[in-house]
MARBA-3410 file (N, C-alpha, C, O; in Angstrom, 1 decimal):
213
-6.9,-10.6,-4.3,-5.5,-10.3,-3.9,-5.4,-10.0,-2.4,-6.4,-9.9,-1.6 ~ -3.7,-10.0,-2.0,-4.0,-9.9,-0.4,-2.8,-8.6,-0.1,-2.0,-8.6,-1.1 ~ -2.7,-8.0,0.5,-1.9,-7.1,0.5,-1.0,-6.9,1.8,-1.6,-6.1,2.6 ~ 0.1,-7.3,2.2,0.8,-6.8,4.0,1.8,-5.8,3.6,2.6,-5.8,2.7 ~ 1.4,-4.8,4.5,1.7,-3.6,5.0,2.8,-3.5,6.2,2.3,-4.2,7.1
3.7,-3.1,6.5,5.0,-3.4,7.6,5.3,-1.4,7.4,5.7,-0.7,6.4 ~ 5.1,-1.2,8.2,5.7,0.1,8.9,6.8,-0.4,10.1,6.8,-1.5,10.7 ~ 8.0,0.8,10.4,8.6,0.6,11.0,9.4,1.7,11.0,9.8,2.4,10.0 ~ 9.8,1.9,12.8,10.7,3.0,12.8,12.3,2.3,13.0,12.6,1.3,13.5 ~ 13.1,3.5,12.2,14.9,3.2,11.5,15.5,4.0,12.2,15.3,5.3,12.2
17.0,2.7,13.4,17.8,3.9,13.9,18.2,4.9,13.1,18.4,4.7,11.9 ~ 18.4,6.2,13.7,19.6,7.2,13.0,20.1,7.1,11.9,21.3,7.3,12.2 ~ 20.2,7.0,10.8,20.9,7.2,9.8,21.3,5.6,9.2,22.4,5.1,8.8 ~ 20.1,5.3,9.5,20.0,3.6,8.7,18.7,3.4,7.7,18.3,2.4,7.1 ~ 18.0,5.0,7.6,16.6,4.0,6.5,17.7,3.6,4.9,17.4,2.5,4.2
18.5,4.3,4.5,19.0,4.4,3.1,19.3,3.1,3.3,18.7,2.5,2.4 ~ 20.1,2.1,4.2,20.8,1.3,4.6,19.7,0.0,4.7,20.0,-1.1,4.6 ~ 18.3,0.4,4.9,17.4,-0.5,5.1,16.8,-1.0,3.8,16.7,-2.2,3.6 ~ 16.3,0.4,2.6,16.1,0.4,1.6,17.0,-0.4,0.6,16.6,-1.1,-0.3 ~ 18.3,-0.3,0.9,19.2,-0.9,-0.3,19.3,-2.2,0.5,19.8,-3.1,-0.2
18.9,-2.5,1.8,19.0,-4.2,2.0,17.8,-4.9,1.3,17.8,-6.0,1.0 ~ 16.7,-3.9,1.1,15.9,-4.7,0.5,16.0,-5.1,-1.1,15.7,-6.2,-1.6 ~ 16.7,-3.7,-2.0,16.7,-4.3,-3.2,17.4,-5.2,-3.5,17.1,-6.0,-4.3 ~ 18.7,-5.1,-2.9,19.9,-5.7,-3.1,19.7,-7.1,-2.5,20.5,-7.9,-3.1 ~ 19.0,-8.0,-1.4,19.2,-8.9,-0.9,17.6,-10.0,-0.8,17.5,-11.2,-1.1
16.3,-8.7,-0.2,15.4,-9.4,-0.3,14.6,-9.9,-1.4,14.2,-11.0,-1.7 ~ 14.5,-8.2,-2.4,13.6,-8.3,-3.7,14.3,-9.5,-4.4,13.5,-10.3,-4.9 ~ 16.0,-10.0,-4.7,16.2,-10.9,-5.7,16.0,-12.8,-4.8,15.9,-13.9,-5.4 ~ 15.9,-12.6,-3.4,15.8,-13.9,-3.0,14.1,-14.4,-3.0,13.7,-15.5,-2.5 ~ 13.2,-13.5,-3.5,11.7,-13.3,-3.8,11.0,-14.0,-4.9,9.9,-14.4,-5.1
12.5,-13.9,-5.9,11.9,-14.5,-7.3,12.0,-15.8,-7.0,13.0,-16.4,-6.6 ~ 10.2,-16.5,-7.4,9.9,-17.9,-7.7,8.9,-17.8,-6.9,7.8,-18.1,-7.3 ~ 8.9,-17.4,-5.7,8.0,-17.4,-4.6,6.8,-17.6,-4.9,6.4,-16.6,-5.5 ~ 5.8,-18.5,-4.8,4.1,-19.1,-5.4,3.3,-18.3,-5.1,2.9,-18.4,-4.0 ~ 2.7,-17.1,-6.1,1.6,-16.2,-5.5,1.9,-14.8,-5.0,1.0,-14.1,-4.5
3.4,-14.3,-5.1,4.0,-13.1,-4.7,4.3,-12.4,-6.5,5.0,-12.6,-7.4 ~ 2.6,-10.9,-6.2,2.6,-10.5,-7.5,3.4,-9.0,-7.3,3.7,-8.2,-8.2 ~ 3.7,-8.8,-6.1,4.8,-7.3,-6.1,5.4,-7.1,-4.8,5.1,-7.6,-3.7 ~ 6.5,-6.1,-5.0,7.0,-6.4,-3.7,7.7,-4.4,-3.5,8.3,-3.9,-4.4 ~ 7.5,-4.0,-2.6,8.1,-2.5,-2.6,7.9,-1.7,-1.4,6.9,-1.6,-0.7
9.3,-1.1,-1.4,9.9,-0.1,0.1,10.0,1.4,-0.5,10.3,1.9,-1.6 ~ 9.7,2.0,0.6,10.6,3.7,0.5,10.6,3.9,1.9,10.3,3.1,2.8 ~ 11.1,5.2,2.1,11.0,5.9,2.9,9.6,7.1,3.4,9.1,7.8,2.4 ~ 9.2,7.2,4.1,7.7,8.0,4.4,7.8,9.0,4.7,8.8,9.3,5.4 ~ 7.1,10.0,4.5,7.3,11.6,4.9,7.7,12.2,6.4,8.3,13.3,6.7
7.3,11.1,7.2,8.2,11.0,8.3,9.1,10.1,8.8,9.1,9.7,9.9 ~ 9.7,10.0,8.0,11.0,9.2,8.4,10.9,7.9,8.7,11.8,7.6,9.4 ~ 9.9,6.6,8.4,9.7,5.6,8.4,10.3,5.0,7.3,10.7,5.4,6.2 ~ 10.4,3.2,8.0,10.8,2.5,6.9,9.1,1.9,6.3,8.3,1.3,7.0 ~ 9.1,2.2,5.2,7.6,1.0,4.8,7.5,0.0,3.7,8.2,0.3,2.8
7.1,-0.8,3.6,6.8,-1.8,2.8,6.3,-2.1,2.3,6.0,-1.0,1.8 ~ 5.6,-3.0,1.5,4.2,-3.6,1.2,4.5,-4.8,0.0,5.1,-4.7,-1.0 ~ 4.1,-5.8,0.4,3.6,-6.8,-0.5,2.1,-7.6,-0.6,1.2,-7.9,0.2 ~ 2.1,-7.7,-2.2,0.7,-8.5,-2.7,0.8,-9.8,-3.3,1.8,-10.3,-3.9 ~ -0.1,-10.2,-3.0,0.3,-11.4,-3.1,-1.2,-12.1,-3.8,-2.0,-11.4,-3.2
-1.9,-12.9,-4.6,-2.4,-14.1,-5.0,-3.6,-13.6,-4.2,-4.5,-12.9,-4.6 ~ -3.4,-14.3,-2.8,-4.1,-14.4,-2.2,-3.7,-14.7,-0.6,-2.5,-14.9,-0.3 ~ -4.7,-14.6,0.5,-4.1,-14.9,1.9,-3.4,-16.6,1.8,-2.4,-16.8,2.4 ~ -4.0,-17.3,1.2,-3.2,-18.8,1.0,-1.6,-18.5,0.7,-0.8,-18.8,1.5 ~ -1.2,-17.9,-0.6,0.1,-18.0,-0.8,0.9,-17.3,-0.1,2.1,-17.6,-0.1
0.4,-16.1,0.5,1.4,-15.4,1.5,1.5,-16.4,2.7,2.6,-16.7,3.3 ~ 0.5,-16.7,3.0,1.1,-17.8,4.2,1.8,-18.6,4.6,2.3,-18.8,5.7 ~ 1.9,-19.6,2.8,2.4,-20.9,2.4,4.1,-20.0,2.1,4.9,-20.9,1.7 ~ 4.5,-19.0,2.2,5.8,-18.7,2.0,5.8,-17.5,3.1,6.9,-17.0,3.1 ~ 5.1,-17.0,4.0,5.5,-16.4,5.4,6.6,-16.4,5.9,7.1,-15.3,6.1
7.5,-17.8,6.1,8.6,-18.3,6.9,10.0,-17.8,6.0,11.0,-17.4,6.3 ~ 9.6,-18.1,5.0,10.8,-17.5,3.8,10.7,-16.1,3.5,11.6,-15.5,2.9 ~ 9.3,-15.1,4.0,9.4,-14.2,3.8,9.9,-13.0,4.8,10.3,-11.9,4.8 ~ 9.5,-14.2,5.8,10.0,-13.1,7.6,12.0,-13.1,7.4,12.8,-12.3,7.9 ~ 12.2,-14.4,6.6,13.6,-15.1,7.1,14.2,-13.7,6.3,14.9,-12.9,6.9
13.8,-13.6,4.9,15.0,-12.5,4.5,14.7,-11.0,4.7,15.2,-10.1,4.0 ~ 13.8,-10.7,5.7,13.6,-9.5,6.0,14.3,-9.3,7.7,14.5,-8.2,8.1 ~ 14.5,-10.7,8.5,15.3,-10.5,9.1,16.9,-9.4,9.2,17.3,-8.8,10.2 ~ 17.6,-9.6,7.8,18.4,-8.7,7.8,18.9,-7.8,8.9,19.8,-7.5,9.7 ~ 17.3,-7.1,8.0,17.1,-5.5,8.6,16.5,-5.3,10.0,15.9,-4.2,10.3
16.7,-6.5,11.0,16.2,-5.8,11.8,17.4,-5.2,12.9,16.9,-4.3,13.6 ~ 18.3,-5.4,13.1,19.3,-4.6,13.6,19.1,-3.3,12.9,18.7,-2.6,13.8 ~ 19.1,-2.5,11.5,18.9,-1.6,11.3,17.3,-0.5,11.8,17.2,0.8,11.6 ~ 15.8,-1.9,12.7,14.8,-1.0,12.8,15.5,-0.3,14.7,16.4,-0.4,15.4 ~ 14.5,0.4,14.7,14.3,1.0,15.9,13.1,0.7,16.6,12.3,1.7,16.9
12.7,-0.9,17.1,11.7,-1.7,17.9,10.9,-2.3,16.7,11.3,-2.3,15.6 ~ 9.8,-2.8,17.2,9.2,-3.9,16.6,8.3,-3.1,15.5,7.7,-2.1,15.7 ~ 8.4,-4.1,14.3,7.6,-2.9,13.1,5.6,-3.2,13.4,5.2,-4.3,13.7 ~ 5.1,-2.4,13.2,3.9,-2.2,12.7,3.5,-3.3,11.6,4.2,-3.1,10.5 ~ 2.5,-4.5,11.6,2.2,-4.9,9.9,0.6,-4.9,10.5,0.2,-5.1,11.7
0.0,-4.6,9.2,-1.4,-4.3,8.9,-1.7,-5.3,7.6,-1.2,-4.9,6.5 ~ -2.5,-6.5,7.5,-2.5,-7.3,6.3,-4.0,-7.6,6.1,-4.6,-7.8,7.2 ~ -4.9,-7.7,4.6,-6.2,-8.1,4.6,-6.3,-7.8,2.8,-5.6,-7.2,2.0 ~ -7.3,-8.5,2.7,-7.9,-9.0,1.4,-8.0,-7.9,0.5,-8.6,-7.0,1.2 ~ -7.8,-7.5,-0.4,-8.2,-6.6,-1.4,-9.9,-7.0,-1.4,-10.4,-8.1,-1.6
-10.4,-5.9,-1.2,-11.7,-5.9,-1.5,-12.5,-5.2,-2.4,-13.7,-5.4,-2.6 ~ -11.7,-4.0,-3.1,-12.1,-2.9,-4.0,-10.3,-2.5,-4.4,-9.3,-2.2,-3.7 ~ -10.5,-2.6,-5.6,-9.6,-2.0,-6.0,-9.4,-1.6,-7.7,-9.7,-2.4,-8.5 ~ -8.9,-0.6,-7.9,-8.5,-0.1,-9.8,-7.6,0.4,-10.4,-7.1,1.5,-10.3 ~ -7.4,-0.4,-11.1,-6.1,0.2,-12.0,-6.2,1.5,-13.3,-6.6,1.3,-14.4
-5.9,2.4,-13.1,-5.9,3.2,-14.2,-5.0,3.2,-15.0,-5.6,3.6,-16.0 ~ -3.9,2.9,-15.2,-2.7,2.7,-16.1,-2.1,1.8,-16.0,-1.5,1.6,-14.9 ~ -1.8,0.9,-17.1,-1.1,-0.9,-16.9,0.2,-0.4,-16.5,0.8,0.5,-17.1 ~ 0.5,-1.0,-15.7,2.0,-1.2,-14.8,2.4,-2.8,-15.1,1.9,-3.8,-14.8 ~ 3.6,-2.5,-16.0,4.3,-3.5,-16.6,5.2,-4.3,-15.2,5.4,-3.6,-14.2
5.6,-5.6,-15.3,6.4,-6.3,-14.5,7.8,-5.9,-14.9,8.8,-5.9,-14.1 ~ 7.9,-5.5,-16.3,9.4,-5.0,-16.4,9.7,-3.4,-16.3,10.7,-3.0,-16.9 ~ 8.7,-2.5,-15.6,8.5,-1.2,-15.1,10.0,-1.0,-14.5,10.9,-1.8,-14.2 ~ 10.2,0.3,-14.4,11.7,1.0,-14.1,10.8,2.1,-12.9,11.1,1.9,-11.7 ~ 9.8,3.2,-13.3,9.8,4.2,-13.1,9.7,4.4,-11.7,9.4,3.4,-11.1
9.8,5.3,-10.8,9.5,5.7,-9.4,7.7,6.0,-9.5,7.1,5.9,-10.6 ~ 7.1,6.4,-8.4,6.0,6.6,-8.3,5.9,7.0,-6.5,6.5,6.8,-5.5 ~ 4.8,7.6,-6.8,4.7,7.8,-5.3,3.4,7.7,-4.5,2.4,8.4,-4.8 ~ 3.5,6.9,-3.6,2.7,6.2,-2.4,1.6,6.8,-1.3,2.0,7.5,-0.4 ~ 0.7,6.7,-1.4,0.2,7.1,-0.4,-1.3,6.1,0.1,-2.4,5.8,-0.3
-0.3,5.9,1.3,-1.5,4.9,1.8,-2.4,5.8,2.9,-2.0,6.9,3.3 ~ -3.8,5.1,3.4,-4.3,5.8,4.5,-5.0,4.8,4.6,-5.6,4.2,3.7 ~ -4.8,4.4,6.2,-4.9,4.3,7.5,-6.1,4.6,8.9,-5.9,5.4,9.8 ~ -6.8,4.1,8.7,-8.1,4.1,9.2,-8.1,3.9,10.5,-7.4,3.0,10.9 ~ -9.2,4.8,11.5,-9.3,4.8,12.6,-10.5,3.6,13.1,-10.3,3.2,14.3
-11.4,3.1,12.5,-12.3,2.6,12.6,-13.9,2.9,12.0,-14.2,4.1,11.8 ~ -14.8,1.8,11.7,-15.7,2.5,11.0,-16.5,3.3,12.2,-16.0,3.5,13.3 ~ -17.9,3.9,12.1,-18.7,4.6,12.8,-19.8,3.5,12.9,-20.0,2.7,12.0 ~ -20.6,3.6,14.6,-21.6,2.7,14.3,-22.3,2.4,13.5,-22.7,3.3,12.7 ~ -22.8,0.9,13.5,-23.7,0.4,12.4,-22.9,0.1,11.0,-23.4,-0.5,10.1
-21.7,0.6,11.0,-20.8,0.7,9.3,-20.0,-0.1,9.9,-19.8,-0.2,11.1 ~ -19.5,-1.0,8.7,-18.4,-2.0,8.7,-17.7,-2.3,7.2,-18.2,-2.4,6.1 ~ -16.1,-2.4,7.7,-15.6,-1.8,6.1,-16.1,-2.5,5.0,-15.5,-2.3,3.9 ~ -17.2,-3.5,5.1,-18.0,-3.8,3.5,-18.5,-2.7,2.9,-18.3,-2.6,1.7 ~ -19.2,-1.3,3.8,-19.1,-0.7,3.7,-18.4,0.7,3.1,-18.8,1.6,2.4
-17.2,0.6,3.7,-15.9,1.0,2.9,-15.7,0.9,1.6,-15.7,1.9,0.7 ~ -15.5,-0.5,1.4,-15.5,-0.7,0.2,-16.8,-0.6,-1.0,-16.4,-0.4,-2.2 ~ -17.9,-0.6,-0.8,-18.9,0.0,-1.8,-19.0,1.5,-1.7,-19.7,2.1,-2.6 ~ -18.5,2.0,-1.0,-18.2,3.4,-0.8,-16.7,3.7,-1.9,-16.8,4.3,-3.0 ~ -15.6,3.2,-1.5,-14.7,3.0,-2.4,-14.9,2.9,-4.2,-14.4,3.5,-5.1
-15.8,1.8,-4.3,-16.0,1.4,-5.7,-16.9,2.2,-6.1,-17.1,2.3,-7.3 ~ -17.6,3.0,-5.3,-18.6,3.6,-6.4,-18.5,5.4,-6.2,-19.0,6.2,-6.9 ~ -17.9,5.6,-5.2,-18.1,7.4,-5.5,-15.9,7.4,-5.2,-15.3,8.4,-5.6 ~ -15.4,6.6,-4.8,-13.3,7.2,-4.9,-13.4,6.7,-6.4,-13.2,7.4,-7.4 ~ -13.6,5.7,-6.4,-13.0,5.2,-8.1,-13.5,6.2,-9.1,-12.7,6.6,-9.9
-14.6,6.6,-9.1,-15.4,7.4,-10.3,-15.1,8.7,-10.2,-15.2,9.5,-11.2 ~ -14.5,9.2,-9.0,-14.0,10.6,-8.5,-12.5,10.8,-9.5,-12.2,11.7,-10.4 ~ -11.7,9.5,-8.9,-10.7,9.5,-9.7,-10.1,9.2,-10.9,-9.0,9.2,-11.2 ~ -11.2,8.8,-11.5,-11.3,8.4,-13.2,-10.9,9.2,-14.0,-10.3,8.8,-14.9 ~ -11.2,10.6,-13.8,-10.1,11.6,-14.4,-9.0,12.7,-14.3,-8.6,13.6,-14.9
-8.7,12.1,-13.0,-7.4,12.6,-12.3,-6.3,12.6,-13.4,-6.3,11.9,-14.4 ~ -5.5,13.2,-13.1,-4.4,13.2,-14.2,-3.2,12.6,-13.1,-3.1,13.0,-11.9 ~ -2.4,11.8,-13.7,-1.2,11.2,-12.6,-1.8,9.9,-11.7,-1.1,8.9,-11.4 ~ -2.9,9.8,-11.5,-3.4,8.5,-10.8,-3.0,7.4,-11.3,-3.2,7.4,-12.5 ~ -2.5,6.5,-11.1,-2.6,4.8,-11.8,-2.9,3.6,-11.0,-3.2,2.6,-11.6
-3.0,3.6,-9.7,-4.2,2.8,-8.7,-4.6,3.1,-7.6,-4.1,4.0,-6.9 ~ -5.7,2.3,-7.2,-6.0,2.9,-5.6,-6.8,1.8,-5.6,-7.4,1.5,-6.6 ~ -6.9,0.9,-4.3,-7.5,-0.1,-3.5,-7.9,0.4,-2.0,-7.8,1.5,-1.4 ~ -8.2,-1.1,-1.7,-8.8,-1.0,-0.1,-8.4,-2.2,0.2,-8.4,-3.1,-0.7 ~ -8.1,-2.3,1.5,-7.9,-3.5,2.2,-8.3,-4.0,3.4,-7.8,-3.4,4.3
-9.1,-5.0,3.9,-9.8,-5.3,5.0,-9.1,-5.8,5.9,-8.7,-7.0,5.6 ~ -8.8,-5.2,7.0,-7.8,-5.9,7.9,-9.1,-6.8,9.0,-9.0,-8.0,9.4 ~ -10.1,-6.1,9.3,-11.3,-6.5,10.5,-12.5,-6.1,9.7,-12.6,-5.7,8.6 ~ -13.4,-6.7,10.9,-15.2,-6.3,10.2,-15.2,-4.9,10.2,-16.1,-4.4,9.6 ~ -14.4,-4.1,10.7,-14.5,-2.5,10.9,-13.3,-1.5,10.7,-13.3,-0.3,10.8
-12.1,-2.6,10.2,-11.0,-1.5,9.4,-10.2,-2.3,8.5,-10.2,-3.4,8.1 ~ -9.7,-1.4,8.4,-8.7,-1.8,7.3,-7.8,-0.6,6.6,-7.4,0.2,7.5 ~ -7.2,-0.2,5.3,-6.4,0.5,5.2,-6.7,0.8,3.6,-7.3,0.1,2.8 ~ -6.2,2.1,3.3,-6.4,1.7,1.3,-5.1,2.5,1.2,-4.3,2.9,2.0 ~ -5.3,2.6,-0.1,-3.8,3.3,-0.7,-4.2,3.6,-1.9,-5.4,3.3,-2.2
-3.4,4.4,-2.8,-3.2,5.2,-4.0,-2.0,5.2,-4.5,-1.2,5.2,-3.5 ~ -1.5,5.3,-5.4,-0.1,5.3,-6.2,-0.4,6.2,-7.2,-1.4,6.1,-7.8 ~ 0.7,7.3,-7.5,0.4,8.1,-8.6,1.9,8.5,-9.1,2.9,8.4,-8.4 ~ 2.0,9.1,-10.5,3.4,9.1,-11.0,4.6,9.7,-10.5,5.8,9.5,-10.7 ~ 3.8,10.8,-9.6,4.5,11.9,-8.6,4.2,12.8,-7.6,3.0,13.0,-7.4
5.1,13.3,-6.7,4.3,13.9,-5.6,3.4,15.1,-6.2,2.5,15.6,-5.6 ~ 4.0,15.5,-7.6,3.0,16.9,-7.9,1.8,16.5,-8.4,1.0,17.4,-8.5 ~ 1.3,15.1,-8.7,0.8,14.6,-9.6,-0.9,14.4,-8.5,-2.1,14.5,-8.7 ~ -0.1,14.0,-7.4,-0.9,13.7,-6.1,-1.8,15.2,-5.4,-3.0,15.5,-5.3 ~ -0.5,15.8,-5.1,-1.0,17.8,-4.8,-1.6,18.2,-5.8,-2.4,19.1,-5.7
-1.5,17.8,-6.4,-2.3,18.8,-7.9,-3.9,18.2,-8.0,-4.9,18.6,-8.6 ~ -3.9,17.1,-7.1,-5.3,16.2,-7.3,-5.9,16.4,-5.6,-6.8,15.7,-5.1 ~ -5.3,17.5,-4.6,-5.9,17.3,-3.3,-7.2,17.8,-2.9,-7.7,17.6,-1.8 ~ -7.7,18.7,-4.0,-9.3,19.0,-3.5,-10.0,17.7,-3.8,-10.9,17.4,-2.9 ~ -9.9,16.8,-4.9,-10.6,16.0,-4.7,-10.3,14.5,-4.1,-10.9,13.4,-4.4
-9.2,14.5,-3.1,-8.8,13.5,-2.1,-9.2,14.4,-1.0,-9.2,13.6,-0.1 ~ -9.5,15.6,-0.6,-10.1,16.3,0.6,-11.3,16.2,1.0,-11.7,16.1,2.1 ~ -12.3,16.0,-0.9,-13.8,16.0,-0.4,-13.6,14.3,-0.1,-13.8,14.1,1.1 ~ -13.2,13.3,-0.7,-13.4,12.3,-0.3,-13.0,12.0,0.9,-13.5,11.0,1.4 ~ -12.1,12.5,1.4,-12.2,12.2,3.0,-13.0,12.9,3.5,-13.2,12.6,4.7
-13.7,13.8,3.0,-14.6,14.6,4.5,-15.8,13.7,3.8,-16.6,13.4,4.6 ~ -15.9,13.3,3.0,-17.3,12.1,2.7,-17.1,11.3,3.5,-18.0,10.8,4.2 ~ -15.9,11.0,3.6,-16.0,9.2,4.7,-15.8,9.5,5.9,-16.0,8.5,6.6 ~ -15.5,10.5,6.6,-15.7,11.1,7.6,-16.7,11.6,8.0,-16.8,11.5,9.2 ~ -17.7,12.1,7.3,-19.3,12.7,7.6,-20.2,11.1,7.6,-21.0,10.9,8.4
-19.8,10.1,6.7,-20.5,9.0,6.7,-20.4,7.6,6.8,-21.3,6.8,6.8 ~ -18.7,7.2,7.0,-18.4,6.0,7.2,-17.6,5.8,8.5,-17.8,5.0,9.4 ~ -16.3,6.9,8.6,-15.3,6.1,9.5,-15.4,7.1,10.7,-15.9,8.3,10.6 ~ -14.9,6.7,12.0,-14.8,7.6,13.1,-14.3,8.6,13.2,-14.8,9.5,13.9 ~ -13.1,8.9,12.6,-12.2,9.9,12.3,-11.5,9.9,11.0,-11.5,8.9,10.3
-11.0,11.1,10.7,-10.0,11.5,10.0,-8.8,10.6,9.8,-8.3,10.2,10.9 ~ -8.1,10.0,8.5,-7.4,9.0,8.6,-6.4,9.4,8.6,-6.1,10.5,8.3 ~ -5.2,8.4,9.0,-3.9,9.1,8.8,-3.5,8.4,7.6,-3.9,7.4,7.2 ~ -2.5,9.4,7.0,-2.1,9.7,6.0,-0.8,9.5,6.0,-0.1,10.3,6.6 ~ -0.3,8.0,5.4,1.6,8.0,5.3,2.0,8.0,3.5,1.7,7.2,2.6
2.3,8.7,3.4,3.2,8.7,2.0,4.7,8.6,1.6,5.5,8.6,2.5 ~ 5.2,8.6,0.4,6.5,8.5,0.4,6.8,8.5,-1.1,5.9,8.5,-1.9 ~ 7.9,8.6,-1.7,8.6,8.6,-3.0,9.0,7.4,-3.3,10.1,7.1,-2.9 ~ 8.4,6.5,-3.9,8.9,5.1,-3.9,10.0,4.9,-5.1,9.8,5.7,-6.0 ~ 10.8,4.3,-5.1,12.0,4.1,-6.3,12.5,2.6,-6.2,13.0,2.2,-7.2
12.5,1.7,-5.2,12.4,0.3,-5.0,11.4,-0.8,-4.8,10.8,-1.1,-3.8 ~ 11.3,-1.1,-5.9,9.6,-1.8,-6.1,10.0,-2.9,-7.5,10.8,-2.5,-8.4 ~ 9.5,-3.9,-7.3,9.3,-5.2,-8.3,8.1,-5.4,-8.6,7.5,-5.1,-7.6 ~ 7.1,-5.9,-9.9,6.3,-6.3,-10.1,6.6,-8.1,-10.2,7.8,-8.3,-10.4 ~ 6.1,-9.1,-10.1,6.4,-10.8,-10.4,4.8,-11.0,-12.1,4.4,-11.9,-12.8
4.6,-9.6,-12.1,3.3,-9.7,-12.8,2.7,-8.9,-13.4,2.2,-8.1,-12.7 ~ 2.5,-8.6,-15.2,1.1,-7.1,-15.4,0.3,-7.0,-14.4,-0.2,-7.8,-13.6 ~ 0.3,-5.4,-14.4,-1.1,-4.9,-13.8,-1.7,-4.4,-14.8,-1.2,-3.4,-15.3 ~ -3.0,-5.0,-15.4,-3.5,-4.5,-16.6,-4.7,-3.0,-16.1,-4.9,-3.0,-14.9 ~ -5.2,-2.2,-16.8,-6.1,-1.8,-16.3,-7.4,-2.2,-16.0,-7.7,-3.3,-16.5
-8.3,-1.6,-15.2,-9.1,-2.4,-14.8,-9.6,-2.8,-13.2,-8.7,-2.7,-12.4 ~ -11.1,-3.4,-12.7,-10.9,-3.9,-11.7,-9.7,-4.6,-11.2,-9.0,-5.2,-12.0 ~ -9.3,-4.6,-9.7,-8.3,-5.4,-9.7,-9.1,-6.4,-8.5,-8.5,-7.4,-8.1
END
């Protein structure tokens, strides 16, 4: 899978305005699209607009790019300067609970954002770190339902987590604490940043069964 990421900052009293262009205009001009397996916006704990779509693979996001920049135009009178996108391969990722394509519910987001790895490490690295001590950490989390990684370079990239709710997430932070101070004592240069948000506008085009993804 391939996953683009689009941060961006929203004049004044336009994110609600940005969010409902997306359900209302982009998510339904999306359906058919070859290889677009989900598509979803909220708002971020600091007041960002964010995004994210997955896709197949880096082939089919590309082969519809031009149709995907076109209806996201919209919104760009509503950003405030040019958005942030961060895009790369799924390289590790798992599902804990099947997420249906005819799904309703909210969930909430939290991606992190990587400074780079530490000499000699490079996010292959990451990712066998990811699969074998985050995944197995979080195997009996309560509220979890996925978490991946994504390779943007030989030395970063980004991962994310989704869980049923913000209590669901707090209630699980000593063990999202030690796993960052693990990848901090042994993979990445710094401390990652941390964007989250309440998601409530999101499409699936696909099951997410459990499982490797």
């Amino acid at each position: 899978m391939f996953v683009r990421l689009t941060l961006a900052d929203v004049k004044e009293g336009e994110i609600d305005n940005a969010l409902e262009y997306v359900k209302n205009t982009v998510m339904p001009s999306y359906d058919g699209i070859p290889g677009l397996l989900g598509l979803a916006a909220c708002a971020t704990n600091d007041g960002r607009f964010m995004a994210w779509s997955t896709w197949a693979n880096e082939e089919a996001k590309a082969a519809s790019i031009d149709q995907f920049n076109q209806a996201l135009a919209g919104a760009a009178d509503m950003l405030d300067g040019q958005p942030e996108v961060m895009e790369g391969p799924m390289v590790a990722g798992q599902q804990y609970i099947a997420v249906s394509k005819d799904g309703e519910d909210g969930f909430f987001a939290r991606f992190v954002l990587g400074g780079g790895t530490q000499e000699g490490k490079t996010y292959d690295d990451v990712a066998e770190f990811m699969t074998n001590t985050v995944y197995p950490a979080y195997e009996n989390v309560e509220g979890i339902f996925a978490s991946a990684a994504c390779k943007v370079g030989e030395d970063s990239g980004f991962s994310f987590n989704f869980w049923t709710d913000h209590d669901a997430a707090h209630a699980a932070s000593d063990v999202i604490a030690s796993i960052v101070s693990d990848a901090v004592a042994n993979l990445i240069k710094e401390a990652p940043q941390e964007v989250t948000g309440q998601c409530n506008i999101w499409k699936n085009y696909v099951d997410f069964p459990v499982g490797k993804m």
